[in-house]
N, C-alpha and C positions, 0 to 999 in steps of 0.2 A: 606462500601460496599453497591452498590444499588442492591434493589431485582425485581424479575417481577415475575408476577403467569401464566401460563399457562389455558389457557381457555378453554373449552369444544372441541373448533376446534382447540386446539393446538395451537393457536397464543399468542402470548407475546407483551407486549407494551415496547420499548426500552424507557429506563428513559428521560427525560427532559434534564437534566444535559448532558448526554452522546449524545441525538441528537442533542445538540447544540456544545457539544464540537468537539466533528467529523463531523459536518455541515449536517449530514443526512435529507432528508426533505423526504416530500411524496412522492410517487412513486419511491424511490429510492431503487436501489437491492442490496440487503446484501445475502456475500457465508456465510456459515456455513462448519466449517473444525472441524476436533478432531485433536489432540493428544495422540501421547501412553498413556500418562497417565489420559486419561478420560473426559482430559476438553474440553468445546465445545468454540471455536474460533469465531466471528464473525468479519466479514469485510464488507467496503464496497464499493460495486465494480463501480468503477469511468468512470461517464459519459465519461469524453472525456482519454482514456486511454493514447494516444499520450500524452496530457497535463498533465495527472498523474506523467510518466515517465520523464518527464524533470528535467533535476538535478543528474535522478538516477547513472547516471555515473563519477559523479566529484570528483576526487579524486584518480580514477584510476591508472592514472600513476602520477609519480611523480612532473610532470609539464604539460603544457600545451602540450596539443594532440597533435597540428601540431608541433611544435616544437620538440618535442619529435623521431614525421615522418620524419622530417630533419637530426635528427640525425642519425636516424638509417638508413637513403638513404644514409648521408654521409658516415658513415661506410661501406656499402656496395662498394661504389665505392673509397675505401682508400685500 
């Protein structure tokens, strides 16, 4: 478990290990979120969000999207 100390003005230095493993560099902006149960979440929130999201939707349906859209137009007109 990696730790950080909180400093006088409240900032925290994220470990080595973790801003290499999550690519965080300088200037880069992290949310901070909780959970019911106490814990504090950090993220961090991705320059190009467009490019973030790429991917996020694969696997939705059971096949391919358009293919999928054909089927269900053919259905419609059957």
């Amino acid at each position: 478990m990696l730790q950080a100390k909180v400093g006088k003005k409240g900032q925290i230095i994220i470990p080595h290990e973790l801003r290499k493993k999550y690519g965080i560099k300088c200037s880069d902006t992290v949310i901070f979120t909780d959970d019911q149960r106490g814990n504090i979440i950090l993220a961090v929130k991705p320059s190009d969000p467009v490019k973030a999201m790429r991917g996020s939707l694969k696997g939705l349906w059971p096949e391919d999207a358009q293919e999928y859209i054909r089927k269900l137009r053919q259905e419609d007109v059957e």
